[in-house]
N, C-alpha and C positions, 0 to 999 in steps of 0.2 A: 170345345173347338179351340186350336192352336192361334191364339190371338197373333203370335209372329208370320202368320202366312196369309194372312189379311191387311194390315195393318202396321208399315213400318216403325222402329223404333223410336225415329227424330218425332212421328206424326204424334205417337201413343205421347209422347213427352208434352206436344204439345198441347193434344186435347188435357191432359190433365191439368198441368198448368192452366186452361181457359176454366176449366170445371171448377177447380178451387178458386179462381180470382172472383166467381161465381157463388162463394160458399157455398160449393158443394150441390147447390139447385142446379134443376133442369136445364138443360144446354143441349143446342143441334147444332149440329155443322155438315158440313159439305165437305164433299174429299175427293182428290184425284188419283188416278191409279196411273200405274206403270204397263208398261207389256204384259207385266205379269201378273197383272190385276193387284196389287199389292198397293193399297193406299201410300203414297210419299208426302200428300199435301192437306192440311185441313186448313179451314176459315169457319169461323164461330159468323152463324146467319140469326139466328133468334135464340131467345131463353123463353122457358116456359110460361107464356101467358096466353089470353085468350085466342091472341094476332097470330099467334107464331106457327101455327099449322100454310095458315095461305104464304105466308113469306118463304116458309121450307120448301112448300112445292115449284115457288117460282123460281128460287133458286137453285134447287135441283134440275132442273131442265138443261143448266148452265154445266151441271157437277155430274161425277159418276157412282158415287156411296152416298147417302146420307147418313148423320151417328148420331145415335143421338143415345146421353146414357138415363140411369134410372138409380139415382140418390139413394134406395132404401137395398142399392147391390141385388136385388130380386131381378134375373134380366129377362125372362118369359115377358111375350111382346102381352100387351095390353090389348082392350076393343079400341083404344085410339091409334097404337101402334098401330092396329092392323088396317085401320082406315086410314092411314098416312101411307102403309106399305101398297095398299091397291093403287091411289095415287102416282105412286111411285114410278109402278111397278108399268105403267100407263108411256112413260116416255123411255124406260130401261135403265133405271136408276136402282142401284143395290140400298139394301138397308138394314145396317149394325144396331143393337145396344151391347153397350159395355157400363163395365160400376166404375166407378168416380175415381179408382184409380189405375183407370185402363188397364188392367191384368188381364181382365176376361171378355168376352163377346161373346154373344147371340147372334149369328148372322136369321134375320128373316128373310132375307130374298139373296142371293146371290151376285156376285158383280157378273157382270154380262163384258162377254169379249167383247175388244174394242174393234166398233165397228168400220164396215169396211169403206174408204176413203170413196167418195162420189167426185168424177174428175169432171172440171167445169167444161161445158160443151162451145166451144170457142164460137161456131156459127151462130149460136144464140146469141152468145153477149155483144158480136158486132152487129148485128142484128137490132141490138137496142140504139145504136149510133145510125141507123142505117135511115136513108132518106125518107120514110116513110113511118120510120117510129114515133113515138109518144116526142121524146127526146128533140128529135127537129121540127115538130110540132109548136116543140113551150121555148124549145131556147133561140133568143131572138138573134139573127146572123148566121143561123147554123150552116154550117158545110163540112159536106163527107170527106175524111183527112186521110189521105194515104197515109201518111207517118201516124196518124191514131191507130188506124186498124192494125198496122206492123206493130205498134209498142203492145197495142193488147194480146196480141197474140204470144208476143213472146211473154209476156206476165202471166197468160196463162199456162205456159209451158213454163213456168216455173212453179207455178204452182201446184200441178198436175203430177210435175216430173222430179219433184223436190230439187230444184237447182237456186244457184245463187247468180242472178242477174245485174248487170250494170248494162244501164240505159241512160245514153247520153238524149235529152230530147228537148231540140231548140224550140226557142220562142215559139208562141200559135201553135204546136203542134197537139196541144189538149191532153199534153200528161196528166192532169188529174183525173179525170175522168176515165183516161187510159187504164190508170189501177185501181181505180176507184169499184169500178163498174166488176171486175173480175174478183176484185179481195169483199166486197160484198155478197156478194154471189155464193164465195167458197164462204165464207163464213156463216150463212144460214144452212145452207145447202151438208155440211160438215161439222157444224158445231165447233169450229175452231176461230176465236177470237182473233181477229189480226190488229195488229198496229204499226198507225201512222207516223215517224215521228220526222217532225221538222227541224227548224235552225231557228227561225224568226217568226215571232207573235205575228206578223202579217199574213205570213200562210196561213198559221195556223188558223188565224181569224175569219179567212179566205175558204178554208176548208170546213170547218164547224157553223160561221156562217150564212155561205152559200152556195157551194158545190155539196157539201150532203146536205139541208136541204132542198136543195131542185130534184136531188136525186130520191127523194123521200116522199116530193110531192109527186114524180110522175112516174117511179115503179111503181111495178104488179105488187110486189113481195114488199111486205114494212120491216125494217130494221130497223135501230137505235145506235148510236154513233155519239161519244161522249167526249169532250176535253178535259183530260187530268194533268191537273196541276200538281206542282210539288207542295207539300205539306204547309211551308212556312207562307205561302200567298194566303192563308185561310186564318182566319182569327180564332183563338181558342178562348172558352166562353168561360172555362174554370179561371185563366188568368186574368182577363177581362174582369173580372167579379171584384179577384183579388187586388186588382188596380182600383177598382171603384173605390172598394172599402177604404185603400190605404189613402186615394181624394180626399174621401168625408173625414178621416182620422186626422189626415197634415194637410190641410189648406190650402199650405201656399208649396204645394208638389211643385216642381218645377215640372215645363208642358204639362201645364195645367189646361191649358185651352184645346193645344189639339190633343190633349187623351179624352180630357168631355166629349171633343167634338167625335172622337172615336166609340165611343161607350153609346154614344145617343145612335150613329151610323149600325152601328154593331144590332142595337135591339130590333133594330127595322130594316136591315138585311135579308135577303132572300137566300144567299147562300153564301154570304161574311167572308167573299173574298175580295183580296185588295183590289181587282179591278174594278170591282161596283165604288170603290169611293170618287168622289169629285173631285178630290185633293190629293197630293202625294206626301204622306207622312213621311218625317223623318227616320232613318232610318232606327236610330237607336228608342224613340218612338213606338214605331210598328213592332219593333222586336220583344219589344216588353208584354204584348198582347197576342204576339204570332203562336200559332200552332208549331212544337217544336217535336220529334217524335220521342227525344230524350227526356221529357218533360209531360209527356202525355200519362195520365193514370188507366189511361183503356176502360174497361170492365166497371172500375171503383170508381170512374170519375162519377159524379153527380148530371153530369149534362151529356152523358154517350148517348143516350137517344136521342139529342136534339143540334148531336157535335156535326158541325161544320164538315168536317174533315168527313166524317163517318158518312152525313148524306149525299157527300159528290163521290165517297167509293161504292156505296150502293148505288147509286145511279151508274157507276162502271163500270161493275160488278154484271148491270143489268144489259148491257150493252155489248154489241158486235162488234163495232169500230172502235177504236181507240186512240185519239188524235194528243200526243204527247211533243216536248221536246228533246232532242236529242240528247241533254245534261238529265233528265228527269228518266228516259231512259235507260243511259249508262250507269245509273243511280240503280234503278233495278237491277240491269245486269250485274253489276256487282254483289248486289246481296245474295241473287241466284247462284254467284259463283261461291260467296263466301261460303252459304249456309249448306249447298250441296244441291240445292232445290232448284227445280226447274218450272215448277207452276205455285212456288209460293207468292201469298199476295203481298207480303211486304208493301214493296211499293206498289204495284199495280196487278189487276186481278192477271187469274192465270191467261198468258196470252199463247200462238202457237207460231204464229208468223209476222215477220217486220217486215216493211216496207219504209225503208230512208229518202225522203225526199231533201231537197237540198243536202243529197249526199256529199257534195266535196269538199265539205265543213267534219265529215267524222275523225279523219286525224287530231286537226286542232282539240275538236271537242273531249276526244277521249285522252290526247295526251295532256289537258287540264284535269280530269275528271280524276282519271288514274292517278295521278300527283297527289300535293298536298303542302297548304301552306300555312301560313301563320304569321299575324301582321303583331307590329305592336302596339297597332290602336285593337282590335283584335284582345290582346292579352287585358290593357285596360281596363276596357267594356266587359269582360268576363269578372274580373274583380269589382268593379265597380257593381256589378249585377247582384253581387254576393253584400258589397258594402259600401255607402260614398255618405261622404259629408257633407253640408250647403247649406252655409248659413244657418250654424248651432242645431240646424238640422238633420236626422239621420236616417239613410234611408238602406233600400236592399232585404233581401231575403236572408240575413243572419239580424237584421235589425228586426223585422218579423219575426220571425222564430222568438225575439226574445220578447216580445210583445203578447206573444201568443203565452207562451211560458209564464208571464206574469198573470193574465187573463183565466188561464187553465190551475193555475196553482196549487188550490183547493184539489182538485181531481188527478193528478198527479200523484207518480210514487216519488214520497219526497226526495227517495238518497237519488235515486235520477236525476228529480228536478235540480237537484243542490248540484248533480256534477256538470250537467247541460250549461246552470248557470258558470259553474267555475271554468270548463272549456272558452264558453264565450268571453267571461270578461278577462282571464287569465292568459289567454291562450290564443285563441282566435280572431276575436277582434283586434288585440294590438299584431298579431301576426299580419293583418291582410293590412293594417295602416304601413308598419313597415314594409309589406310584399311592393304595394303598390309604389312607396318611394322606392326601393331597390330595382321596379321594373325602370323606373324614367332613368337611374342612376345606372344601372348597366346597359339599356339603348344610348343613351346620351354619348357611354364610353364605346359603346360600340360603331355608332356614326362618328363619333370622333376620329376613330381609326380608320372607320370608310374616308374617308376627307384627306387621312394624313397618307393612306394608300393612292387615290387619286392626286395627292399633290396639291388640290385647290380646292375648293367652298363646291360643295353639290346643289346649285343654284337649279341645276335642269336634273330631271330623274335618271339615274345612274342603274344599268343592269349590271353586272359584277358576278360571273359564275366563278365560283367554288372551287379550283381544279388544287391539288392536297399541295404546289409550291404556292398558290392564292392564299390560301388559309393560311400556312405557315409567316407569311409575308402579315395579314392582315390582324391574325389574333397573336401568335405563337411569340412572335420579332417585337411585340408591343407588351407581352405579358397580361395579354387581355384573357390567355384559357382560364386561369385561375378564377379569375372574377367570372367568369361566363359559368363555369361547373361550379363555383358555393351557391351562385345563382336560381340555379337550375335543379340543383339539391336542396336550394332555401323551398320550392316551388313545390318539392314530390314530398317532403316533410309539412307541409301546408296544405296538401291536398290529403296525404294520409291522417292528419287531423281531423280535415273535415269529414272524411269516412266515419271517425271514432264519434263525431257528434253525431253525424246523419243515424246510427247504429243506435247510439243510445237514443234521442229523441223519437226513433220509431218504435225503441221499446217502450217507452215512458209513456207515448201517444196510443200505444195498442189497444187498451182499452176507452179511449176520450169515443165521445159521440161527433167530433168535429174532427169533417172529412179535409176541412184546411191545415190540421195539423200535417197530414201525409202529404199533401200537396206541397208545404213551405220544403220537408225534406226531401223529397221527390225535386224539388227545383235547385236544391243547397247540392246534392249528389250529383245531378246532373253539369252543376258547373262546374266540379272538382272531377269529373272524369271529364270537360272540357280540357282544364289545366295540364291535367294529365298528358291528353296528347298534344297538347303545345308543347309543352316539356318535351317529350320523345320528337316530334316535328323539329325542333332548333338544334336538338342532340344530333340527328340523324341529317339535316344539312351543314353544320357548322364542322362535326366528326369523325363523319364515314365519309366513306367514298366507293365507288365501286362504278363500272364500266358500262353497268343494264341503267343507270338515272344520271339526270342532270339537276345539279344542286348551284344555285345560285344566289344574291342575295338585289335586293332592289330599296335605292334611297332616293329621298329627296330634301333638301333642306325646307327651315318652317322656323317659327318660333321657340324660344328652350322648352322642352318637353314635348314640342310638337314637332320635328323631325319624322319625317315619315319610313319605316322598315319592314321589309315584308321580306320572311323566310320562305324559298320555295322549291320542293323538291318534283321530276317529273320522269316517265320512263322516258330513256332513249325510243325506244321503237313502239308499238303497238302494235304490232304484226300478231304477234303470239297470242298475244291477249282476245284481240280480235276473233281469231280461231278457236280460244277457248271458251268464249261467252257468247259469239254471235255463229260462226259459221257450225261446230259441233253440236250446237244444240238447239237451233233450228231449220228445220228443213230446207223450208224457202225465206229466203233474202232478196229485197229488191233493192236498189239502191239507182236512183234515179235524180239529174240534174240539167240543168243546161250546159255546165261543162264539167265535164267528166275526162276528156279526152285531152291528148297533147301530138300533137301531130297526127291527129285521127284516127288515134291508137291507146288506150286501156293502159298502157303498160307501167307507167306511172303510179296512175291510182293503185294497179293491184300490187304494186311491189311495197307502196305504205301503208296500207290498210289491211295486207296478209290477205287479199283474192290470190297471190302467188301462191301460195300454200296448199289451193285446190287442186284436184285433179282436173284435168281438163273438161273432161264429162259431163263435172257437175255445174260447171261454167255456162253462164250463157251473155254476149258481150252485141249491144246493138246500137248503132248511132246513127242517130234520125234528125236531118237537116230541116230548121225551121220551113216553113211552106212559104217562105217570100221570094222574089225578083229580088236580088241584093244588087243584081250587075246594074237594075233600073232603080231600083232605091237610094242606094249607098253609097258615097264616094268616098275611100278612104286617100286622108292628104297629106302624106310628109315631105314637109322641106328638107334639104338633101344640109343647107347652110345654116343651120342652130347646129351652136357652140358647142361641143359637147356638155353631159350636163352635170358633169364633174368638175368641170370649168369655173373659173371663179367670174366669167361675163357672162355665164349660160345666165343667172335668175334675170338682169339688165335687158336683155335680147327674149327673154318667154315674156318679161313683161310688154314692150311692144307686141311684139307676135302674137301676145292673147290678145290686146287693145284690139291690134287689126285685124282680127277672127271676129272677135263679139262685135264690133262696126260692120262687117259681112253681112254677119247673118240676123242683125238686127237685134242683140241678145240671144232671148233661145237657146242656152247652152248649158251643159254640166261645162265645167270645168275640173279635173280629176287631181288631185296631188296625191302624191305616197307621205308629205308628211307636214304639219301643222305649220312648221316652220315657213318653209316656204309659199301656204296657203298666205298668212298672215301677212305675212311681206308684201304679197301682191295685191290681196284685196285692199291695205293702208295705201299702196300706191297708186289704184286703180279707181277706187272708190267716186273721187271727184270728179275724174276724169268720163268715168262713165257715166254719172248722174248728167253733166253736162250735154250726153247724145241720149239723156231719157232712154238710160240703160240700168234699169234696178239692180244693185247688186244685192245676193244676199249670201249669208255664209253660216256654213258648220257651226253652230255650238251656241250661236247668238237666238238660239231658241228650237223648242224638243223637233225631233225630226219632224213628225206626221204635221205642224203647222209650218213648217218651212217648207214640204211639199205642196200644201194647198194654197199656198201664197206662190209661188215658182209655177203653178198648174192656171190660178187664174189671172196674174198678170201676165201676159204674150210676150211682152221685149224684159223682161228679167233673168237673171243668170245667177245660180246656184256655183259655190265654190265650197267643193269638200273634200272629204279623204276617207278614204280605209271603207266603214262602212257604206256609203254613197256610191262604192264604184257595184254593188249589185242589190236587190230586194228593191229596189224602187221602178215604180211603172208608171210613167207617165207619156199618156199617148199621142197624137195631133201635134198640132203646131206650137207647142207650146213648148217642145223641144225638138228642135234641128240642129242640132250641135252637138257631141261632145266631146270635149278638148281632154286627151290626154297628157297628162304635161311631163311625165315620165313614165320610163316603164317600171310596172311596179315588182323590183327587186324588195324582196325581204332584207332586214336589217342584216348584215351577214357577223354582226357582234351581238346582236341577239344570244341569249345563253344558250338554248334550243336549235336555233338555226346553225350558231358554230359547234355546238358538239356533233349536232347529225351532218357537219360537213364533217370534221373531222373523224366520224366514224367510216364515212363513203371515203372518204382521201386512203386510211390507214388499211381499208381491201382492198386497193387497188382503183379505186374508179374515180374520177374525176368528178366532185362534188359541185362546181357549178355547173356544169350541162348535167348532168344529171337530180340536181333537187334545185337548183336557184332558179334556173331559167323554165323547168316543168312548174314551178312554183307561179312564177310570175307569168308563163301563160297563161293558166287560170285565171288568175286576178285579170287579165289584159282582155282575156274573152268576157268575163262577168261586165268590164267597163264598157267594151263594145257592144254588149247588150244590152244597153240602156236603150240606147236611141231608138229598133225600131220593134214595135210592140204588135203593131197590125198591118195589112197590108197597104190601107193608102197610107201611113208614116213612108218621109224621106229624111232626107238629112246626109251631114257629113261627120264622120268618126276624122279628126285632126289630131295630126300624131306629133308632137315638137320634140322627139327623143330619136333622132335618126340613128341609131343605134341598129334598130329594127330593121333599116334598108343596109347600113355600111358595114355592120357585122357578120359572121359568117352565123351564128346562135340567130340572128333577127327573122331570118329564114322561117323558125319555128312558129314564132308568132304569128307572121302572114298565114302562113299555111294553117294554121289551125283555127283559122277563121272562113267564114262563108265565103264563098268565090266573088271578090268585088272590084269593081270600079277605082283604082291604084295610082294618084298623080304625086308625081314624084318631079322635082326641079328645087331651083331659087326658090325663096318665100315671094318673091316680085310673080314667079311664075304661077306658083301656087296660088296665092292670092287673087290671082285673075281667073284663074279657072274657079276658084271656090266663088268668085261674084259672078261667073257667070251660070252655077250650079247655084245659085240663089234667087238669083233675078228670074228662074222661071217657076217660081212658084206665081 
């Protein structure tokens, strides 16, 4: 049989590779096919022992081939083969052997065409909403939602009809449940994986759980719905060891207590991710012990059957739902895009459908994801990983290696061992003692130039984009390229060393019976292809330039050697990208928020997230108005007489103007800033004055959100004052907020490096970059802040606007408008004031 008409060449590459990391023993996997029945994808499910028949079959159920080969090249199926192939053969699952180095194949069963799609029956699934089902039975407050039934409907006309949906759908109107109920449905129902992916741990938390399970306890149909996390949340067990040992070895390790306190956490873990700990380890800390995938031995590691990592992807693996973040996502798409693969499991098993909640974060998120940066605490930390000194003590994984080297000696081929020694003590080790001064000594000279570019001391963090008379001005007029490129050359000659020892120590190690030896060079190689692309990352902002990225640099001053520097590169657009990872390669796309819209119109969203790009057809575009009275809820309240707030008396005048708001309404309020600055100001200034009327203040940053929320939830007259994140993901219902005070409207930094190059790319086609991206920008953010306030239907309250901007501008227009139809006082602050105490006094 023609192995190439089964069995693509990326797949065949890959199962061999698993077979051999396997020496050569038995190995099964799972594979996906194409249209053309042609396997593209494998994942290694078991190796041959007693278990590994019931594991194949349950994952098979999932899969459409199972392979499995036969060590001794004989490929005639066996009496087990063929009691595995009836199994199989039971749910329409094909079954391969091939010899160890996938030349050849035995097909035993055939792959069976791909079957035909079951489209979800819409009256049913409203039907499970409906006033008489299970559903309004258990869920306590239930009521039948016009804007639920509409949003399912069209979810499942996306699903049905392969289209890509954007659905705006306000507070109360039971958007999760809305996709919830239909992307469950199709995925038993079709055998197609979907995933969820959010913005913020809240949801997420919200979705995993309690919305699937209520939905697990009162369906007919059971599913499994799983949260994947990204790699490094999970402790990896082989390093973990190696940190113990090097404990018991040096003593007095520096974080000595909390890596104890780690290693003791770790043994008694359920599934050794960071959110089970009670503490929040330091970063540099956790990092020492995280699951890295650069860093992972897979197959050879000693602890794959009991790896952290490996039991939350079987568990994912096992699972219909798939509840992710949207970084952990684009994390996938990426490697999909890289490798050519569209159901490899890299990051996450094969999936078929996405659904984006807190869609109007995808820009941001993919134009980080996309990018790439490089700090120089960053470069550091990578050397110091490799080698540091502390108190005549020495540590790192080239200090191991030569520990192990002394250890192993005896067993060792000696010319090896003599040249491992001679790289290290000759070469190496003083190499990274110098690297590491030459990094502080060319940051140092580099921030000095930021400083002498700026004119003065970078006391507050500086963004600084890159544009080729920038650079010229900042490295070129200073004589700093020269030092920047021996730099950066000292860096790729330091890393290509480390190659030459990784190389030899794994040949020298080939034969040792200790599986730490692979591991110390596995982790030495891993941080020299770190290095590496730092090197290319600093080359490629400080260098090139080109019109598709925005290259910038970001400072802040610190102490000598601690000056803070991050290199960052980012695409101008994601349009394209978007098109090539998300909309061409899967069918259906939900993408679904509270706001989505700007002027009660899509147009926005799809012109920077590349929906422009569709054909109309496959479009599908629905906005669904929260189910409240806003006219009887809501009053919204701008003073026509605050300063403008460019103004150098505007902060003078918001500070009364809040005082006499938060006196109104008794506290009770968000108070919203676009920037710390001015947060800070006011709360110093307010502070006393509000304790005096037994007015709590509390504020951003003076402690983690989720306990500044439940302090602001059960004190009734306290007032919350924050920024940026505060103005959406927060729900707090009742009386315990009646207020929230806008204090401007939230315009983006327009010197931002991203925000002014994609003005300056809409300016140079023609179009007018602040109505068109500054003010659709800060709608968003204006609607998310207006959202706070009312959560349920008996919630009232007042949204308070001190940026009159919004009424006396011809742009403010937008804003109103793209809010719920409300209740609008407009005059004097004397005027306003009195209506707002008398929209108080009836509660």
């Amino acid at each position: 049989m023609d192995i190439t008409t089964y069995i693509a060449e990326s797949a065949r590459e890959q199962l061999a590779r698993d077979i051999k990391a396997a020496d050569g023993n038995e190995v099964f996997f799972v594979g996906y096919t194409d249209d053309n029945l042609v396997v593209q994808d494998v994942q290694t499910v078991a190796r041959g022992h007693d278990t590994a028949v019931p594991v194949v079959t349950k994952a098979a159920r999932e899969a459409d081939v199972v392979i499995h080969n036969h060590p001794s090249g004989a490929l005639k199926p066996s009496n087990a083969d063929l009691s595995i192939a009836t199994q199989l053969d039971d749910f329409s699952t094909a079954f391969y052997i091939v010899d160890n180095l996938v030349e050849h194949v035995y097909v035993v069963i055939e792959p069976f065409a791909k079957t035909d799609i079951t489209p979800l029956d819409i009256d049913a699934i409203q039907a499970l909403l409906g006033p008489d089902s299970q559903i309004a039975a258990t869920l306590p407050g239930f009521e039948q939602r016009e804007q639920q039934m509409s949003m399912i409907l069209q979810v499942v006309q996306a699903f049905n009809n392969r289209k890509v949906a954007s659905i705006e759908a306000g507070t109360g109107t039971g958007k999760t449940l809305a996709y919830l109920l239909p992307a469950v449905q199709w995925s038993l129902q079709n055998r197609e994986r979907v995933v969820i992916s959010t913005n913020t741990i809240n949801l997420q938390e919200q979705l995993i759980s309690k919305d699937i399970p209520f939905l697990q306890n009162v369906l007919d149909v059971k599913f499994k719905a799983a949260l994947v996390k990204g790699r490094s949340n999970y402790v990896c067990l082989r390093k973990l060891n190696e940190v113990e040992s090097e404990l018991k070895l040096q003593g007095d390790e520096e974080d000595q207590d909390e890596l104890s306190a780690l290693i003791e956490w770790a043994r008694n873990s359920k599934d050794g991710s960071k959110a089970d700990l009670s503490f929040i380890p330091k970063y540099r800390v956790w990092e020492r012990i995280a699951s890295e995938s650069d860093t992972c031995t897979r197959q050879r590691c000693a602890h794959f059957r009991t790896c952290f990592v490996n039991k939350a992807r079987r568990e994912a693996a096992q699972a219909q739902i798939l509840v992710v973040n949207h970084h952990l996502l684009f994390a996938d798409l990426a490697v999909r895009q890289e490798t050519g693969s569209m159901t490899s499991a890299a990051v996450l098993p094969p999936y078929q459908k996405i659904i984006f909640d807190e869609a109007h974060h995808i820009e941001n998120v993919a134009t980080s994801y996309f990018g790439s940066q490089i700090t120089r605490a960053g470069l550091i930390r990578m050397l110091h990983r490799l080698f540091r000194q502390k108190k005549q003590r020495e540590y790192g994984y080239l200090n191991t290696l030569r520990i192990k080297l002394l250890k192993n000696t005896g067993q060792l081929d000696q010319h090896k061992s003599e040249k491992i020694e001679n790289l290290l003590q000759n070469d190496i080790l003083p190499a990274v003692r110098e690297l590491l001064e030459h990094t502080n000594t060319v940051m140092d000279l580099f921030y000095e130039a930021v400083e002498r570019y700026q004119g003065k001391s970078v006391d507050q963090e500086i963004k600084l984009r890159l544009l080729p008379d920038v650079t010229s001005r900042l490295i070129d007029d200073v004589g700093l390229r020269q030092p920047l490129e021996i730099y950066l050359d000292n860096l790729k000659s330091f890393t290509d060393d480390l190659g030459l020892l990784v190389k030899t120590a794994q040949q020298a190690g080939a034969m040792l019976q200790d599986p730490t030896w692979d591991s110390v060079c596995i982790d030495i190689a891993a941080q020299a292809e770190r290095l590496i692309l730092a090197g290319q990352v600093i080359r490629n902002v400080l260098f090139k330039h080109d019109e598709d990225h925005i290259r910038w640099i970001e400072a802040k001053g610190g102490a000598r050697h601690f000056n803070i520097l991050r290199f960052k590169i980012s695409p101008l657009e994601i349009k394209e990208r978007m098109l090539n990872a998300v909309y061409e390669n899967f069918e259906t796309v939900i993408m679904t928020s509270a706001t989505l819209t700007v002027d009660r119109k899509f147009d926005f969203l799809a012109s920077r997230i590349g929906l422009d790009l569709l054909s109309p057809a496959r479009r599908i575009e629905l906005l669904l108005d929260a189910p409240f009275d806003y006219q009887k809820q809501v009053v919204v309240a701008i003073p026509k007489d605050m300063p403008d707030p460019r103004h150098s008396s505007f902060a003078g005048e918001l500070n009364k103007a809040v005082f006499k708001a938060l006196n109104i309404s008794n506290g009770r309020a968000f108070v919203l800033f676009t920037s710390y600055g001015l947060l800070n100001m006011l709360y110093r200034q307010m502070y006393e004055s509000l304790k005096q009327i037994r007015i709590r203040l509390l504020k951003q940053g003076d402690e983690n959100r989720h306990h500044l929320i439940n302090k602001f939830k059960k004190d009734t007259h306290s007032v919350l004052f924050a920024t940026d994140s505060f103005w959406e993901g927060v729900d707090v219902e009742g009386e315990s907020l009646m207020s929230v005070i806008i204090t401007k409207l939230p315009f983006r930094v327009p010197s931002e490096p991203v925000i002014e190059a994609r003005y300056e790319a809409i300016e140079k086609r023609g179009g007018n970059a602040f109505i068109e991206y500054a003010v659709p920008l800060a709608v968003l953010k204006f609607k998310q802040g207006f959202g706070r306030l009312i959560r349920r239907k008996s919630d009232r309250g007042a949204v308070i606007i001190f940026d009159h901007r919004v009424i006396s501008k011809s742009y403010g227009k937008r804003f109103l408008h793209s809010l719920p139809s409300c209740r609008v006082l407009t005059g004097t602050r004397e005027t306003v004031f009195s209506e707002l105490k008398l929209f108080f006094d009836q509660d």
